[in-house]
N, C-alpha and C positions, 0 to 999 in steps of 0.2 A: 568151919567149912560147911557143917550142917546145915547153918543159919542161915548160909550165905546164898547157898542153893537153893533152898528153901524161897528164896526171899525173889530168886532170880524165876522160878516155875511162878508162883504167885503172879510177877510183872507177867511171865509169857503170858501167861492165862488171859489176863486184864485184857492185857494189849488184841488177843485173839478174838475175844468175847469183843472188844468194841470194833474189831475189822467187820468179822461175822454182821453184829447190828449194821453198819455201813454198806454191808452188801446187801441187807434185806432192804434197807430203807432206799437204795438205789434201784435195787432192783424193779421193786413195788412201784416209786415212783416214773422208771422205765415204762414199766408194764401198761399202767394206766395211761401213760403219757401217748407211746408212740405204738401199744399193741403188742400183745405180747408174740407172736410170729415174727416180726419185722425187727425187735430186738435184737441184739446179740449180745454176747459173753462181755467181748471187748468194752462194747459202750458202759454195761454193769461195770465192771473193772475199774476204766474210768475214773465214773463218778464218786464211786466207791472209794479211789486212790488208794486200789489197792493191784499186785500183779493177775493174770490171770490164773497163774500155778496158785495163788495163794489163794484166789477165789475158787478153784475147784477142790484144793483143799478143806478150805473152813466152813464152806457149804451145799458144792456139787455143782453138775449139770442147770441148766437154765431150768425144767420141768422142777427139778429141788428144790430149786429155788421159791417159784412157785408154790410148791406145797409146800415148804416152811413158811413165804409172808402170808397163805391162808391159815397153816395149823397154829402161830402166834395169837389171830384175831379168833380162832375159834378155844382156844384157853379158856375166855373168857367168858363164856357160855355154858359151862360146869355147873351142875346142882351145887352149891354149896355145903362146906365138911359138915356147915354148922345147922343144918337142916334141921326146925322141928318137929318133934315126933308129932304126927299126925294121927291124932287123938280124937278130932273132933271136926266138924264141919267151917267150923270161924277158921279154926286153923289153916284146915287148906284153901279157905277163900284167901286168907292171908297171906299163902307161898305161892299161891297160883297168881295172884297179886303180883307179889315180890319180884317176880321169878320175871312174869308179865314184861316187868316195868324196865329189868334188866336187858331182856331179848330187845327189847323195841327201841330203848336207847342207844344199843352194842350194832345192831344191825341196820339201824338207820344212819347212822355216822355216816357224812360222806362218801371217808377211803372205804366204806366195807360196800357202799350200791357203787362205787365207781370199781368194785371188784366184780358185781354182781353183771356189769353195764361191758367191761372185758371179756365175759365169761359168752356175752350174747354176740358180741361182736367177733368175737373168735369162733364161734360154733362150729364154720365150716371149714376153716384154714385150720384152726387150732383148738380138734373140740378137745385135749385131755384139759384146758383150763373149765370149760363146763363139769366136765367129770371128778377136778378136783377141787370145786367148788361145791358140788353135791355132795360129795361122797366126804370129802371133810369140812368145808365148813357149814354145810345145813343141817349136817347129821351130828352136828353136836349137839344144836337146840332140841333136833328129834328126839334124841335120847335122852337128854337131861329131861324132856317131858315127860317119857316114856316110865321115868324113874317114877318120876312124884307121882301119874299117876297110877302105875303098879305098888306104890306104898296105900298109896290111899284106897285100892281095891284089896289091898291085904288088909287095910285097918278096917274095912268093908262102912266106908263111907260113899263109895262109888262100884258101881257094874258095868262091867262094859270090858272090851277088851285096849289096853294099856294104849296100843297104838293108834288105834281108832278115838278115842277120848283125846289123845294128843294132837289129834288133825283137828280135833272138831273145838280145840281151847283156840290150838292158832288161827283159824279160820275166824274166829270171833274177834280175837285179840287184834290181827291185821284188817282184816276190809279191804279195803282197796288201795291201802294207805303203798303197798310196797311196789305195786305197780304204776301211783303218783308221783313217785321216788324215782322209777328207774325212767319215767317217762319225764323226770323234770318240771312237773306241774305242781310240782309242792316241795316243802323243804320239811328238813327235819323238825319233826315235834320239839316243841319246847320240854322242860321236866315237868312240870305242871299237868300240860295234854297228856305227855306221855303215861302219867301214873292215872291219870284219871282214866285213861284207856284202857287200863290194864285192870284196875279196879272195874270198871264196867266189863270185859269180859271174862271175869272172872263170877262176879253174879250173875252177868247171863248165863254160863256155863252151867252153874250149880242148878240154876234156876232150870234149867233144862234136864238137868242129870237129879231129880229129888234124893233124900236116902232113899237106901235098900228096902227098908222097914215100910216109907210111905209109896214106893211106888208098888208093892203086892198091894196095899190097902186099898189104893186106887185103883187097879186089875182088879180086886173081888169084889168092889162096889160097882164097877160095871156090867161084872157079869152079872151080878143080884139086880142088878136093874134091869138087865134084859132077861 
């Protein structure tokens, strides 16, 4: 009888876990399609083929909704568990690279600027999609920046304060590239472009942030010069 039960919670689950998916992947596609104001429950429902009891169940109100198909896409902008130790200056050219190359493939993908392109066209009917586009999915990259470079200001490879150094990587890392995206004048990078992007601002960065050690050296050779 244990087994049997057992066996029967396991099927609900599945079966729950793939309604759930089917209401985000309706929903998302809603969203994009017709606006996310102009939506409703029912049409999610729907597509979804699933009731509407069962969609307020397995995932909530339409705003929930919302902020689960953005907090899914922003998962994947996590500093990695396997991060390593930042020891040396290659190294962090190398995550700040890695990391680079991650963000700029994750965030150029179609679904993630036709979230970004919802977000602008809702401003004024429906700005909590602006709000929960900022506040969870850009603040994921923030912070996974924020990480790497507060490690690397502990391991005193870099000065500066965490957040500021983090604007001034993505500032290099994108250019214009993400307003050519939402303006439609360009398409996604290729993997090629993209990691070459990313390797280039990542040396620029350093190149602009020296170590700790050579940037006093360079302050006391200009005062001695003047």
């Amino acid at each position: 009888m244990a087994t049997v039960s057992l066996s029967k919670r396991r099927h609900k689950g599945g079966a729950e876990s793939g309604a759930r998916e089917r209401i985000l992947k309706a929903a998302f596609s809603a969203f994009t399609r017709s606006g996310y104001a102009t939506t409703s429950t029912l049409e999610i429902a729907t597509r979804a083929r699933v009731s509407k009891r069962e969609l307020y169940r397995l995932v909530g109100n339409k705003q929930e909704m919302l902020i689960a198909c953005i907090s899914e896409r922003a998962k994947r902008l996590d500093v990695p568990a396997d991060l390593p130790p930042l020891r040396d200056r290659e190294t962090l050219e190398q995550v700040l690279a890695s990391f680079g190359t991650k963000l700029v493939r994750e965030v150029s993908a179609p679904t993630v600027i036709a979230v970004f392109r919802l977000a602008i066209a809702e401003a004024v009917q429906a700005p909590e999609v602006a709000h929960a586009v900022n506040s969870i999915g850009r603040e994921a990259s923030r912070a996974a920046l924020r990480k790497i470079m507060a490690e690397a200001q502990a391991s005193g490879l870099l000065t500066g304060r965490p957040a500021e150094l983090a604007e001034q990587f993505a500032g290099l890392l994108w250019g214009n590239l993400m307003v050519s995206l939402l303006l439609g004048v360009a398409e996604q990078p290729t993997r090629r472009e993209i990691a070459g992007r990313a390797r280039n601002a990542a040396a620029a960065f350093l190149q602009l942030h020296p170590p700790p050690n050579d940037a006093r050296t360079i302050v006391q050779s200009s005062r001695g010069t003047g």
